[in-house]
N, C-alpha and C positions, 0 to 999 in steps of 0.2 A: 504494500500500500504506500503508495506516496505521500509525502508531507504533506501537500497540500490536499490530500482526500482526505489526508487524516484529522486534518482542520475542517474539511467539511461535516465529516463525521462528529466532528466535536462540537459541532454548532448545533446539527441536527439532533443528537445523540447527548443526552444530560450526561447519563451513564458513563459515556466515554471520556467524559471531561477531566474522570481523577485516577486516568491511566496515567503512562506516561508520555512527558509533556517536553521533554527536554530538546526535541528536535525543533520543537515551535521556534525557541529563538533566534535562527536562523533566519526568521522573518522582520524581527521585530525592527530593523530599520529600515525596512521597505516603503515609501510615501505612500499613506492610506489609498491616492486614489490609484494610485499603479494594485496595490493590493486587492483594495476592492473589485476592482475589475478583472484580475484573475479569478478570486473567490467565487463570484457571481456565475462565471463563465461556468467553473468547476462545477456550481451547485445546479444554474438554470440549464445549464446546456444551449446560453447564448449570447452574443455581448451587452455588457452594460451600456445603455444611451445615455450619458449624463450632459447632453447637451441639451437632446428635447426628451427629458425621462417623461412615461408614460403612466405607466403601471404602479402600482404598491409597491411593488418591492422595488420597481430603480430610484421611484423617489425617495425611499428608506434611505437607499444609498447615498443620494444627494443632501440627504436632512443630515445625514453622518458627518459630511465635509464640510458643510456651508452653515445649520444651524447648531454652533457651539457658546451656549448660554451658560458661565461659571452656575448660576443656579440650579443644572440640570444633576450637578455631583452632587447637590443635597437631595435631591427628589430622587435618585436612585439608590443612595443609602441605606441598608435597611433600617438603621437606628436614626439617622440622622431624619429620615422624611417622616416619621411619627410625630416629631414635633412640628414639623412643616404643617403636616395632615392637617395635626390638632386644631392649631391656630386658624388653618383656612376654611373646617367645616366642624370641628368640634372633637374634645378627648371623646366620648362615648363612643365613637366610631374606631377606636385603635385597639387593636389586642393587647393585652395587659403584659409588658416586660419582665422577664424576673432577673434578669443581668447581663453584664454587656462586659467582655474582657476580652486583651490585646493578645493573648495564647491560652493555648487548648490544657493546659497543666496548671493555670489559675483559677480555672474551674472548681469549687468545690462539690462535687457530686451528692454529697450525701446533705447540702442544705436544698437540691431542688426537688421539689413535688414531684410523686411517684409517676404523672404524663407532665411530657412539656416536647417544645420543641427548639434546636438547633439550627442556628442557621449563620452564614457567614457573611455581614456587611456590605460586601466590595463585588460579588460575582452574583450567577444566577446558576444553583445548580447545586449550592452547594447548601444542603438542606438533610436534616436528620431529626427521625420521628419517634419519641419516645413512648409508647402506651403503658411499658409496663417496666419501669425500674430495675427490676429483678431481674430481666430477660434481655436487658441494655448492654450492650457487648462495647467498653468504653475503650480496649483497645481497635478496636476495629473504626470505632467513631474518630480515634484520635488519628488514625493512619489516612480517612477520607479527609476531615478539618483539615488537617499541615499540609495537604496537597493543592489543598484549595486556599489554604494563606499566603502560599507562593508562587500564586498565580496573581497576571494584573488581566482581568479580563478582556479589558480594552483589545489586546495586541491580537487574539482571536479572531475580534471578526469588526473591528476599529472602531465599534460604540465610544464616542470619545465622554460621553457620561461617566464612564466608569474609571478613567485613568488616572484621577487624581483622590480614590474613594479611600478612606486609612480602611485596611485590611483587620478586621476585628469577627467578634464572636457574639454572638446575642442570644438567649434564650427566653424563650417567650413562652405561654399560656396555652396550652395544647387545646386546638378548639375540634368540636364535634356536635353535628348537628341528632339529636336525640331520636328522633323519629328515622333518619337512615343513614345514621351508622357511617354517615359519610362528611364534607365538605366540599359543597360543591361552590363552585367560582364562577362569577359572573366577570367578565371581561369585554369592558365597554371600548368600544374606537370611539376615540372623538379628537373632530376636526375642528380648529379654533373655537375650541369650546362648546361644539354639539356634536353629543353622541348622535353617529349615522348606523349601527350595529354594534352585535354582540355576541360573543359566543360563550356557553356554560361549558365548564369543564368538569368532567365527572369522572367516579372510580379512581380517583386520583390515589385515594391509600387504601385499595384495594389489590392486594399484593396477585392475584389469581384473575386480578381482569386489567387489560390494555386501559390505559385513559381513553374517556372519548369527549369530542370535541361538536357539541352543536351551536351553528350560527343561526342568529334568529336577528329580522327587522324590530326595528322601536314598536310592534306592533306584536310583537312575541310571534310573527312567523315564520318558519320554520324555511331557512334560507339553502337551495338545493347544490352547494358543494361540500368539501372538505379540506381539512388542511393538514396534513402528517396524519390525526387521528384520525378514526372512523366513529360515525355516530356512533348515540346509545339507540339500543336496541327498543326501548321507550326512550320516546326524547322527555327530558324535563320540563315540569309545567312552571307556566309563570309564579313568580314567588310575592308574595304580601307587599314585600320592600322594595321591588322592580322598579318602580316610579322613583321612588327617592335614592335610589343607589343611582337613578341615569340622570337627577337633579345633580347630586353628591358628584358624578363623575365630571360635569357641563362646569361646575364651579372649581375642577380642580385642573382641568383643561386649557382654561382661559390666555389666550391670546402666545396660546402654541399651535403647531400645523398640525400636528399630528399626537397623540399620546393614546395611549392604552393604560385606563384604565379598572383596578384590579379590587371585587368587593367579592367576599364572602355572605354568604346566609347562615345563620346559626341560630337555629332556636325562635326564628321569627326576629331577629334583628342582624342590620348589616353591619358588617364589620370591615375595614380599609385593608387591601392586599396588598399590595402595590403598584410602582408605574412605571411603566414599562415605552421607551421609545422607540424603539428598534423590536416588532413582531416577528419571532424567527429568525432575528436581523437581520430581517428582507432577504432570506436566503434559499425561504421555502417555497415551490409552489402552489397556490390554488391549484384548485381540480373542481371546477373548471377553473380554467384560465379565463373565463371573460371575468370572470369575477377580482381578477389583480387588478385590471382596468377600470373597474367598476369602483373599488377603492380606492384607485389610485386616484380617480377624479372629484374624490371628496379631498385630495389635500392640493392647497392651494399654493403653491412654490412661490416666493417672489423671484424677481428677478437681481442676481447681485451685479448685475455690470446697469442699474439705473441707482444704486444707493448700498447700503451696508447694513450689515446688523455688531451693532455694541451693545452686550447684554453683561451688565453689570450689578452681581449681588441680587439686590431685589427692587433694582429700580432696572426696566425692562426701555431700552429705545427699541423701536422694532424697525423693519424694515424702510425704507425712503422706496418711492416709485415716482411717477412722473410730475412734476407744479401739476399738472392738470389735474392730476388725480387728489393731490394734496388741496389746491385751491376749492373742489369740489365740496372737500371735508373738514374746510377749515373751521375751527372753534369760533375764529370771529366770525366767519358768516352766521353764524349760530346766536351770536350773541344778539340779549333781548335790548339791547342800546339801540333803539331806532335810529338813531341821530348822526351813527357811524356806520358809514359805508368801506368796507376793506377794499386795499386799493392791491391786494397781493398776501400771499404769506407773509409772518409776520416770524423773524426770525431772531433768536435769541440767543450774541453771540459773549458768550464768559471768558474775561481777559484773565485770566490765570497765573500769578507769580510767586517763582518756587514754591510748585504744588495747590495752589489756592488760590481760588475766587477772589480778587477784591474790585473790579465792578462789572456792569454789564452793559452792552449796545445792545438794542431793537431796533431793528430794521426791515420794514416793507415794502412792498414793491421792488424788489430788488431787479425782478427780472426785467424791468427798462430803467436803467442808470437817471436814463435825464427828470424822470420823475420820483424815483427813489427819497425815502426820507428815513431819519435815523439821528437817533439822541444815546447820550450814553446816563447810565442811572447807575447809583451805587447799589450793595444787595439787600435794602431795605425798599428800593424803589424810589428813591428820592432821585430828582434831576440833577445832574451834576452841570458842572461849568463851562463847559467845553464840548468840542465837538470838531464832526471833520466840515472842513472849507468847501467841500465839493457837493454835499449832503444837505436837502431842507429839514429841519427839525420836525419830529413828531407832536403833531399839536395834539394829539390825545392817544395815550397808549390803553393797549390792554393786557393788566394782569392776570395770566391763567392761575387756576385755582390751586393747579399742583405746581408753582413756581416754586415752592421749599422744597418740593422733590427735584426739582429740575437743577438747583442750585445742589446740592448732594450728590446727582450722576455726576455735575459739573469736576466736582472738585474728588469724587472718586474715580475718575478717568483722568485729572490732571496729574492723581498720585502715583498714576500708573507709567506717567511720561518722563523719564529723567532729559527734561530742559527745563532751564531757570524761566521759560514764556512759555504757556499755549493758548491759543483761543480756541475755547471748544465750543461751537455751535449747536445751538438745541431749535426740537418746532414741540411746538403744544398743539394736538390734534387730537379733539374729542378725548379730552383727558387724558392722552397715552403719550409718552414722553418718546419723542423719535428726533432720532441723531442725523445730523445733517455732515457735517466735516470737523475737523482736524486742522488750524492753521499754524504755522508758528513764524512767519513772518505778516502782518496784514497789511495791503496793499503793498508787497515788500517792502515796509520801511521807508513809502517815499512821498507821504499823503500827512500832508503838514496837522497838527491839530489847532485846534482858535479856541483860545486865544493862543500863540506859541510858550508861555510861560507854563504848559501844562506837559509839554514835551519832556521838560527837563523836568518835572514834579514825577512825573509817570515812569523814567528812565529810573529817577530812584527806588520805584520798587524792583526794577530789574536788575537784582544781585547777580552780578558773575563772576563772584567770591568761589559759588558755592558750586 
């Protein structure tokens, strides 16, 4: 078997995951997307289009390279997205933790409850199920854990979610639903925040039966392919909580392309799984195949040669597309100020000195120079003295509501810049904060300010001591 099958097989294959592994890094400095397009090729049996992807799975691919949000290493964390969860729809929905440690030999076995379950922080796969204490074979446990603490998932199959996740241990609350002896799993797809389907996973800890995998419409019916599994033999009926676990999923979705959503049923209440970016990691096919295409055209790709995505911590800029599209959706058009008419984007640019904000331009209309206007304000909003020579002054600005968040991305992306200047431009667009550019020279240094005694005030905050 070839390396690269055997990474197929490792992708498709939980099982195989905590063989061995030692040939994999051979790979590991391969550029994802040279990577990914062999993998694909291996797994689909045809080449990746990541120029015009189509399908579910090419777009997986493309979301793999292009949408890389630091916030995404907490959302696939096992320990780390509990509290994310918590906060964003409530504790009652989390499984109850009993401990969280950095090796498998700080374990004290004999403080945990006679079921619980095992699981490893950083990977997918790496899961162990206790029912009965007595019957817990802890070297065998110990031998699958260290295999799975020295692995970085990421280098598999290039989820770049997982490559910066700390490798840890977590034991959790062993859940089981009363009436069948099972836990079944609801797994929602949702597209910028609406679940489009869902598939229930069943027989999952059912040691004498295959898992089976049924996809069902927002309408609970009964969707005619398959994916690796095969249905259940009875499909499962819709659950009590079905409504609110596809609420619960749409809230935790939001103003991402793509996520898979992950809720158990237990006993007549739902409980939070996990969230998953990468399905299969886009490796598997439908059966049918029209059905990739089907998916694929619920996720909406931007486009990255019309703007960028800077996704920082928990303040999201998302994607830039065309002034048209932007002026379309401008907040001031919106705005209930009869009295103001926008004459253009309104664009909001943070002059940054070593590291941090100290004041800001607004500026609109930018896309025709000769009518263009722009004033500069300190970060309280106050009008400052000065201004450029070439520019009419704003005779009435508008503050967006999340201007204290806008000022926070500002000066958390200036800390990420080692120069003593940056101007980091921001747009306010129906409350979602999106990044426009990157300057560090403006008008290169050759656009006089008025009055000119501000040049040389301004200069003194540009320390190049440091």
């Amino acid at each position: 078997m070839t390396v690269f099958n055997k990474i197929k097989k490792y992708i498709t294959d939980p099982g195989y995951r905590f063989r061995s592994n030692s040939k994999l890094g051979l790979y590991n400095s391969m550029p994802d997307e040279e990577y990914l397009k062999k993998m694909y090729f291996l797994s689909m049996g045809k080449e990746l289009n990541l120029d015009n992807p189509i399908s579910f799975n090419e777009k997986i691919q493309w979301l793999k390279l292009h949408d890389r949000n630091p916030l995404y290493t907490t959302m696939v964390d096992k320990y780390e997205v509990k509290k994310y969860v918590a906060e964003a729809i409530g504790e009652k929905y989390i499984i109850p933790t009993i401990g969280v440690w950095d090796k498998f030999d700080d374990i004290d076995f004999e403080r945990l409850p006679n079921q619980f379950v095992l699981k490893c922080t950083h990977d997918s796969g790496g899961l162990l199920i206790c029912r009965d204490k007595k019957q817990f074979d802890i070297k065998a446990a110990r031998r699958k854990i260290n295999k799975c603490m020295k692995m970085n998932f990421y280098y598999t199959s290039r989820e770049w979610p997982y490559k910066d996740v700390k490798p840890r241990i977590i034991a959790e609350q062993y859940m089981e639903d009363n009436s069948t002896c099972d836990l079944p799993d609801y797994k929602f797809f949702a597209f910028d925040g609406i679940v489009k389907a869902l598939f229930v996973d069943t027989d999952r800890q059912n040691q004498n039966e295959e898992t089976k995998f049924d996809f069902y419409d927002l309408e609970f019916k009964h969707l005619p392919f398959t994916n690796v599994h095969p249905n259940a033999s009875i499909p499962p009926e819709k659950q009590a909580t079905f409504d609110e676990m596809v609420k619960l999923a749409e809230i935790l979705s939001k103003k991402i392309p793509q996520l898979r959503v992950d809720f158990y049923e237990v006993n007549g209440r739902a409980y939070f799984g996990e969230l998953t970016f990468s399905h299969w990691s886009g490796m598997v096919p439908f059966d049918l195949e029209e059905w990739d295409k089907i998916f694929g055209g619920w996720i909406r790709l931007p486009d990255p040669n019309l703007g960028g995505v800077i996704l920082y911590k928990e303040f999201a800029c998302l994607y830039i597309h065309s002034i048209e599209e932007l002026k379309k959706n401008d907040e001031i058009a919106n705005s209930s100020e009869k009295d103001y008419t926008p004459e253009g984007l309104i664009d909001y640019k943070f002059f940054c000195f070593n590291k941090k904000p100290e004041f800001v331009y607004i500026s609109k209309g930018m896309e025709n120079h000769a009518t263009a206007q722009m004033s500069f304000f300190d970060l309280d909003m106050n009008k400052m003295p000065f201004g450029r020579n070439d520019y009419k002054p704003i005779t009435k600005v508008f503050i967006p509501q999340n201007f204290s968040d806008m000022k926070k991305v500002a000066t958390s992306l200036a800390e990420l810049i080692p120069s003593p200047f940056v101007r980091i431009d921001l747009y306010s667009i129906n409350g979602d904060i999106k990044f426009s550019e990157i300057t560090f020279s403006p008008c290169g240094g050759f656009l006089p300010f008025e009055p000119e005694e501000y040049d040389m005030k301004l200069g003194k905050l540009l320390n190049l001591d440091n």
